[in-house]
C-alpha positions in Angstrom: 61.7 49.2 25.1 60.5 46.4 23.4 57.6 45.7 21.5 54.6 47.1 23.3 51.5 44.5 24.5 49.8 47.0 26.6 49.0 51.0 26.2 47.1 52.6 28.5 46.9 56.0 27.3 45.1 59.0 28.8 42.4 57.1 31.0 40.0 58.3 32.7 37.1 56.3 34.7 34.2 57.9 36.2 30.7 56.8 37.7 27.9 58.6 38.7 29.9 62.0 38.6 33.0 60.2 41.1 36.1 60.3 39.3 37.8 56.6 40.1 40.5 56.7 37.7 42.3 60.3 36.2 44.4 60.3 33.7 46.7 57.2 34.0 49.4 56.1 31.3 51.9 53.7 30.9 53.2 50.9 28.6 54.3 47.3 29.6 56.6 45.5 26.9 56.4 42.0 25.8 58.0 39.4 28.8 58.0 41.9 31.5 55.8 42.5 34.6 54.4 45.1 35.8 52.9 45.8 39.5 49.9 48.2 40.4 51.0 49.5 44.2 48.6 51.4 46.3 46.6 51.0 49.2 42.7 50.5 49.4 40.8 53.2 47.0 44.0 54.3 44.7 42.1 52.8 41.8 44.4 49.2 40.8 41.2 47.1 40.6 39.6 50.3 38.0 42.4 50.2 36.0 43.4 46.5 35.4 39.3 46.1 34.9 39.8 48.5 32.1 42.6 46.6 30.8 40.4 43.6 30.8 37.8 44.9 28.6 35.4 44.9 31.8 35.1 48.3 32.0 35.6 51.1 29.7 37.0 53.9 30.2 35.3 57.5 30.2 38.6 59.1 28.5 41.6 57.7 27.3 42.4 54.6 25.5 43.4 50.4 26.3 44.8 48.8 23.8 46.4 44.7 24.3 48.5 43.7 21.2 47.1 46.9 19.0 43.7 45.7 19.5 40.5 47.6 21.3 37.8 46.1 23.1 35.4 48.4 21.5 36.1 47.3 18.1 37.5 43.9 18.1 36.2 42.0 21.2 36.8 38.6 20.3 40.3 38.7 19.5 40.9 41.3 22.3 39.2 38.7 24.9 41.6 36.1 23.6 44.6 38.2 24.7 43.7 37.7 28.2 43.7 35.7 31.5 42.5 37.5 33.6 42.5 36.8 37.8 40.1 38.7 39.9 40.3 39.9 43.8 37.5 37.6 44.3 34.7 35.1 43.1 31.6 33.6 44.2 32.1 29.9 43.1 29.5 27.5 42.4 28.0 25.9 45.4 27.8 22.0 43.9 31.3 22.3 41.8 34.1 20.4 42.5 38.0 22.3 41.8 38.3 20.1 38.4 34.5 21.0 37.2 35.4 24.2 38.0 38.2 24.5 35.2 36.5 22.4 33.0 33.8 24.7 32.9 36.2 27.9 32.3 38.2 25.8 30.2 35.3 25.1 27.7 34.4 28.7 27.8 37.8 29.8 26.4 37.4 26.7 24.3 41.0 24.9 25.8 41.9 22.2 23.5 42.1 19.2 24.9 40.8 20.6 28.0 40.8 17.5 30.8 44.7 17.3 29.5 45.3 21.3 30.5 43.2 21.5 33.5 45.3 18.4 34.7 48.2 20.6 34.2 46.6 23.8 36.2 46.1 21.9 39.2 49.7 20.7 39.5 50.7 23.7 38.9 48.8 25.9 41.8 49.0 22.7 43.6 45.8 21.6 43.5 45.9 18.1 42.2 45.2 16.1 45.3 42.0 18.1 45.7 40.8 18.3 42.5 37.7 16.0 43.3 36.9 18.7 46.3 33.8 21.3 46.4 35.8 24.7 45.5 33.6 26.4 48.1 35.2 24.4 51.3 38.6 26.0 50.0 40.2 28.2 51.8 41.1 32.0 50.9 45.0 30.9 49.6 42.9 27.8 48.1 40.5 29.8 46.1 42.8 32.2 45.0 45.3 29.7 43.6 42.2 28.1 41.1 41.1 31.7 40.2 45.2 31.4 39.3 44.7 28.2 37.5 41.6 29.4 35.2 43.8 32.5 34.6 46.4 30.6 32.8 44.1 27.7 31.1 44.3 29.4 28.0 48.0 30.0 28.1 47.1 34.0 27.2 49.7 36.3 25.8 48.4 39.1 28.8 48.3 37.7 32.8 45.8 40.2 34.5 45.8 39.5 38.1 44.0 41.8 40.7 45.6 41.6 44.0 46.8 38.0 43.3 48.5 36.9 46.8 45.8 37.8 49.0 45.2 35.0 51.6 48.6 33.0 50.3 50.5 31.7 52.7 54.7 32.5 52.6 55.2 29.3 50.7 52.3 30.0 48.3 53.8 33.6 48.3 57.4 32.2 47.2 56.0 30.0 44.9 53.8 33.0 43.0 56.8 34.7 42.3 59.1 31.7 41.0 56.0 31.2 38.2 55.7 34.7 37.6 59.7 35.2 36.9 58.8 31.1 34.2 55.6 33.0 32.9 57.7 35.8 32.0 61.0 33.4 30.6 58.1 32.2 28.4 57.2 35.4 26.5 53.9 36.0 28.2 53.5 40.0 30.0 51.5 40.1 33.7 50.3 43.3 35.8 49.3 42.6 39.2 47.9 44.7 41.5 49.4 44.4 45.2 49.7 46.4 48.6 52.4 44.0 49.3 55.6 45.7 48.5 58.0 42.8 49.1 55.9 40.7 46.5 56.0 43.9 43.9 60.0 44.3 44.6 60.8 40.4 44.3 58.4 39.5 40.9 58.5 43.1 39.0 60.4 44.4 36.6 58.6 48.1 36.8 56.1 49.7 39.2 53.2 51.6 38.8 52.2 53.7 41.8 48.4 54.4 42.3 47.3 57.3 44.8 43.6 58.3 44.7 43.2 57.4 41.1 46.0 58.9 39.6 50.0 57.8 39.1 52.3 59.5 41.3 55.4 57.7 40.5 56.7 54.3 38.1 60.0 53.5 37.3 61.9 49.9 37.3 62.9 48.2 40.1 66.5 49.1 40.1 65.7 52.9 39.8 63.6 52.6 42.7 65.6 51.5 44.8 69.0 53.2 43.4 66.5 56.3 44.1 64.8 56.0 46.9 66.9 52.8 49.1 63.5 50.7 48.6 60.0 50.5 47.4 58.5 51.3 50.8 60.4 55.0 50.8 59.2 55.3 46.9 55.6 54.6 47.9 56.2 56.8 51.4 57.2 59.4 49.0 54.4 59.4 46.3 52.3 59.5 49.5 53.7 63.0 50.0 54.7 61.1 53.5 58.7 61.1 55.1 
Protein backbone atom coordinates (compact mmCIF):
# COMPACT_ATOMS: atom_id res chain seq x y z
CA UNK A 1 0.00 0.00 0.00
CA UNK A 2 0.98 3.24 -0.81
CA UNK A 3 1.26 6.28 0.88
CA UNK A 4 -1.78 6.80 3.01
CA UNK A 5 -4.23 10.17 2.38
CA UNK A 6 -7.03 8.98 4.42
CA UNK A 7 -7.29 6.98 8.09
CA UNK A 8 -10.27 6.44 9.49
CA UNK A 9 -9.50 4.73 12.63
CA UNK A 10 -11.75 3.46 15.39
CA UNK A 11 -14.94 5.73 14.64
CA UNK A 12 -17.67 6.02 16.29
CA UNK A 13 -20.69 8.65 15.70
CA UNK A 14 -23.51 9.02 18.05
CA UNK A 15 -26.47 11.61 18.58
CA UNK A 16 -28.81 11.89 21.15
CA UNK A 17 -27.85 8.39 22.72
CA UNK A 18 -28.48 6.60 18.70
CA UNK A 19 -25.32 5.06 17.68
CA UNK A 20 -25.06 6.10 13.73
CA UNK A 21 -21.68 5.00 13.10
CA UNK A 22 -19.66 2.00 15.30
CA UNK A 23 -16.46 1.42 15.06
CA UNK A 24 -15.42 1.81 11.31
CA UNK A 25 -11.77 1.63 9.94
CA UNK A 26 -10.02 1.70 6.83
CA UNK A 27 -7.34 3.44 4.83
CA UNK A 28 -7.45 4.76 1.16
CA UNK A 29 -3.88 5.26 -0.53
CA UNK A 30 -2.93 8.01 -2.70
CA UNK A 31 -4.60 7.68 -6.54
CA UNK A 32 -7.10 5.16 -5.67
CA UNK A 33 -10.89 5.13 -5.07
CA UNK A 34 -12.74 3.97 -2.75
CA UNK A 35 -16.73 3.22 -2.69
CA UNK A 36 -19.07 3.30 0.47
CA UNK A 37 -21.87 0.46 -0.45
CA UNK A 38 -24.97 0.05 1.57
CA UNK A 39 -28.52 0.68 1.41
CA UNK A 40 -30.55 3.59 3.07
CA UNK A 41 -29.50 3.89 6.96
CA UNK A 42 -25.97 1.84 6.84
CA UNK A 43 -24.28 5.10 7.83
CA UNK A 44 -22.13 6.31 4.16
CA UNK A 45 -23.48 9.89 4.41
CA UNK A 46 -22.11 9.72 8.60
CA UNK A 47 -18.94 8.56 7.74
CA UNK A 48 -17.87 10.57 4.57
CA UNK A 49 -19.41 13.71 6.74
CA UNK A 50 -16.79 12.81 9.24
CA UNK A 51 -14.16 12.60 6.73
CA UNK A 52 -15.16 16.08 5.68
CA UNK A 53 -14.52 17.75 8.83
CA UNK A 54 -18.53 18.21 9.03
CA UNK A 55 -19.05 16.12 11.76
CA UNK A 56 -16.84 14.77 14.32
CA UNK A 57 -16.68 11.77 15.54
CA UNK A 58 -17.72 10.59 19.14
CA UNK A 59 -14.73 7.92 19.18
CA UNK A 60 -12.09 7.23 16.81
CA UNK A 61 -9.96 9.35 14.66
CA UNK A 62 -10.07 11.14 10.68
CA UNK A 63 -7.13 12.04 9.57
CA UNK A 64 -6.63 13.51 5.41
CA UNK A 65 -2.82 13.85 4.62
CA UNK A 66 -1.75 13.43 8.55
CA UNK A 67 -3.83 16.33 9.38
CA UNK A 68 -7.01 16.59 11.93
CA UNK A 69 -9.77 18.81 11.65
CA UNK A 70 -9.66 19.52 15.31
CA UNK A 71 -6.34 20.93 15.30
CA UNK A 72 -5.48 22.15 11.91
CA UNK A 73 -8.78 23.24 10.14
CA UNK A 74 -7.56 25.34 7.56
CA UNK A 75 -5.14 23.21 5.94
CA UNK A 76 -7.36 20.14 6.63
CA UNK A 77 -10.42 22.10 4.66
CA UNK A 78 -7.94 22.61 1.83
CA UNK A 79 -7.55 18.89 1.35
CA UNK A 80 -10.99 18.61 0.27
CA UNK A 81 -13.84 18.78 -2.39
CA UNK A 82 -16.32 17.64 -1.07
CA UNK A 83 -19.89 16.66 -3.08
CA UNK A 84 -22.98 16.38 -1.06
CA UNK A 85 -26.34 14.04 -1.58
CA UNK A 86 -28.09 17.25 -2.01
CA UNK A 87 -28.25 21.22 -1.83
CA UNK A 88 -30.65 23.88 -1.66
CA UNK A 89 -29.28 26.36 -4.36
CA UNK A 90 -29.88 29.97 -4.43
CA UNK A 91 -33.20 30.96 -5.86
CA UNK A 92 -31.83 34.14 -8.23
CA UNK A 93 -28.29 32.33 -9.18
CA UNK A 94 -27.41 31.47 -12.45
CA UNK A 95 -24.93 27.82 -12.94
CA UNK A 96 -21.77 30.29 -13.55
CA UNK A 97 -22.59 32.60 -10.31
CA UNK A 98 -23.05 29.70 -8.72
CA UNK A 99 -19.23 28.49 -9.08
CA UNK A 100 -18.05 31.83 -8.96
CA UNK A 101 -19.42 32.12 -5.65
CA UNK A 102 -17.83 28.68 -4.36
CA UNK A 103 -14.91 29.43 -6.36
CA UNK A 104 -14.12 32.69 -4.42
CA UNK A 105 -14.82 30.87 -1.22
CA UNK A 106 -12.04 28.37 -1.77
CA UNK A 107 -10.22 31.44 -3.16
CA UNK A 108 -9.66 29.63 -7.07
CA UNK A 109 -7.10 31.57 -8.74
CA UNK A 110 -8.13 32.91 -11.71
CA UNK A 111 -11.56 31.80 -10.96
CA UNK A 112 -13.82 32.91 -14.24
CA UNK A 113 -10.74 30.84 -16.16
CA UNK A 114 -11.59 27.52 -13.81
CA UNK A 115 -15.20 27.68 -13.53
CA UNK A 116 -15.11 27.93 -17.45
CA UNK A 117 -13.31 24.74 -17.17
CA UNK A 118 -15.95 23.01 -14.56
CA UNK A 119 -18.79 23.59 -16.83
CA UNK A 120 -17.25 21.81 -19.79
CA UNK A 121 -16.33 19.37 -17.86
CA UNK A 122 -19.88 18.25 -16.23
CA UNK A 123 -21.20 19.53 -19.39
CA UNK A 124 -22.57 22.46 -18.41
CA UNK A 125 -21.29 25.13 -20.61
CA UNK A 126 -24.28 25.86 -22.83
CA UNK A 127 -26.25 26.51 -19.68
CA UNK A 128 -24.04 28.34 -17.77
CA UNK A 129 -26.18 31.70 -18.02
CA UNK A 130 -29.27 29.39 -16.54
CA UNK A 131 -30.99 29.72 -12.99
CA UNK A 132 -29.38 26.51 -11.18
CA UNK A 133 -32.84 25.90 -9.58
CA UNK A 134 -34.78 25.04 -13.06
CA UNK A 135 -31.98 22.25 -13.31
CA UNK A 136 -32.89 19.05 -13.22
CA UNK A 137 -31.83 16.26 -10.47
CA UNK A 138 -28.75 14.84 -13.02
CA UNK A 139 -28.31 18.72 -13.67
CA UNK A 140 -27.85 19.73 -10.15
CA UNK A 141 -25.82 17.04 -9.23
CA UNK A 142 -23.27 17.49 -12.05
CA UNK A 143 -22.62 21.42 -10.63
CA UNK A 144 -22.47 20.13 -6.97
CA UNK A 145 -19.72 17.89 -9.18
CA UNK A 146 -18.22 20.96 -10.71
CA UNK A 147 -17.82 23.02 -7.24
CA UNK A 148 -16.36 19.74 -5.97
CA UNK A 149 -13.42 19.88 -8.20
CA UNK A 150 -12.92 23.93 -8.49
CA UNK A 151 -10.13 23.68 -6.25
CA UNK A 152 -8.48 20.78 -7.95
CA UNK A 153 -8.38 19.07 -4.02
CA UNK A 154 -5.94 16.31 -3.31
CA UNK A 155 -9.30 14.37 -1.50
CA UNK A 156 -12.72 13.94 -3.93
CA UNK A 157 -15.56 13.40 -1.18
CA UNK A 158 -18.70 12.64 -2.96
CA UNK A 159 -21.93 11.43 -1.20
CA UNK A 160 -24.05 9.37 -3.35
CA UNK A 161 -22.69 11.08 -6.55
CA UNK A 162 -24.81 9.48 -9.51
CA UNK A 163 -28.10 9.95 -8.11
CA UNK A 164 -30.50 11.25 -10.74
CA UNK A 165 -27.66 10.80 -13.71
CA UNK A 166 -28.76 9.50 -16.60
CA UNK A 167 -26.65 6.18 -18.28
CA UNK A 168 -24.70 8.65 -20.32
CA UNK A 169 -23.99 11.00 -17.33
CA UNK A 170 -23.44 7.56 -15.52
CA UNK A 171 -20.61 6.48 -18.13
CA UNK A 172 -19.21 9.63 -18.24
CA UNK A 173 -18.78 9.76 -14.07
CA UNK A 174 -16.79 6.85 -14.19
CA UNK A 175 -14.44 7.74 -17.25
CA UNK A 176 -13.48 11.13 -14.91
CA UNK A 177 -13.21 9.32 -11.92
CA UNK A 178 -10.68 6.47 -13.56
CA UNK A 179 -8.63 10.69 -15.17
CA UNK A 180 -9.12 12.01 -11.52
CA UNK A 181 -7.36 9.08 -10.27
CA UNK A 182 -4.48 8.97 -13.42
CA UNK A 183 -3.87 12.46 -11.94
CA UNK A 184 -2.87 11.58 -8.38
CA UNK A 185 -5.96 12.84 -6.68
CA UNK A 186 -7.92 9.86 -4.06
CA UNK A 187 -12.07 9.91 -4.19
CA UNK A 188 -14.60 7.85 -1.82
CA UNK A 189 -18.07 7.84 -2.99
CA UNK A 190 -20.85 6.62 -1.37
CA UNK A 191 -23.37 4.48 -3.77
CA UNK A 192 -26.26 1.84 -3.60
CA UNK A 193 -25.42 1.32 -7.22
CA UNK A 194 -23.26 -1.66 -7.41
CA UNK A 195 -22.51 -1.59 -11.10
CA UNK A 196 -21.11 2.19 -10.63
CA UNK A 197 -18.91 0.83 -7.37
CA UNK A 198 -17.60 -2.27 -9.54
CA UNK A 199 -16.78 -0.21 -12.85
CA UNK A 200 -14.93 3.12 -10.96
CA UNK A 201 -13.43 1.40 -7.62
CA UNK A 202 -10.46 0.12 -6.89
CA UNK A 203 -11.69 -1.15 -3.19
CA UNK A 204 -15.07 -1.37 -1.36
CA UNK A 205 -16.19 -0.55 1.74
CA UNK A 206 -19.39 -2.25 2.86
CA UNK A 207 -21.73 -0.38 5.34
CA UNK A 208 -24.60 -2.41 7.28
CA UNK A 209 -26.38 -0.50 10.10
CA UNK A 210 -23.36 1.61 10.90
CA UNK A 211 -20.73 -0.81 11.02
CA UNK A 212 -18.30 -2.58 8.09
CA UNK A 213 -19.21 -5.97 7.36
CA UNK A 214 -16.87 -6.60 4.57
CA UNK A 215 -14.02 -4.47 2.09
CA UNK A 216 -11.68 -5.84 -0.05
CA UNK A 217 -10.56 -4.72 -3.77
CA UNK A 218 -12.43 -5.25 -6.66
CA UNK A 219 -10.71 -8.31 -7.99
CA UNK A 220 -10.99 -10.13 -4.59
CA UNK A 221 -14.59 -9.50 -4.60
CA UNK A 222 -15.39 -10.87 -7.32
CA UNK A 223 -12.54 -13.80 -7.38
CA UNK A 224 -14.52 -14.40 -3.88
CA UNK A 225 -17.81 -14.01 -4.20
CA UNK A 226 -18.50 -14.11 -8.55
CA UNK A 227 -19.67 -10.31 -8.04
CA UNK A 228 -20.29 -7.39 -5.83
CA UNK A 229 -24.10 -8.07 -5.54
CA UNK A 230 -23.26 -11.73 -3.88
CA UNK A 231 -20.44 -9.82 -1.60
CA UNK A 232 -23.12 -7.33 -0.47
CA UNK A 233 -25.91 -10.30 -0.33
CA UNK A 234 -23.50 -11.90 1.89
CA UNK A 235 -22.46 -9.05 4.37
CA UNK A 236 -26.27 -8.79 4.49
CA UNK A 237 -26.18 -12.20 6.18
CA UNK A 238 -28.72 -12.85 2.96
CA UNK A 239 -28.11 -16.07 0.21
Amino acid sequence: MGEIVVNVAGVSKVIRKQTLVEDISFQIPKGSVLALCGGNGAGKSTVLRMIAGILQPTSGTVTVNNLRWSKERKLFSQQIGYMPDDYQFNQGLSAEETLMFWAALRKVPKRKTRVEEVLELVGLAEKRKSLVNTFSKGMRQRILYAQALLAKPPLLIMDEPTNGLDPFWMNEFVERLQNIKQEGHTVIFSTHQLEIADKAADHIVFLSNGRNVGEGSTGQIREQFGSLYAAFNHSLGLK
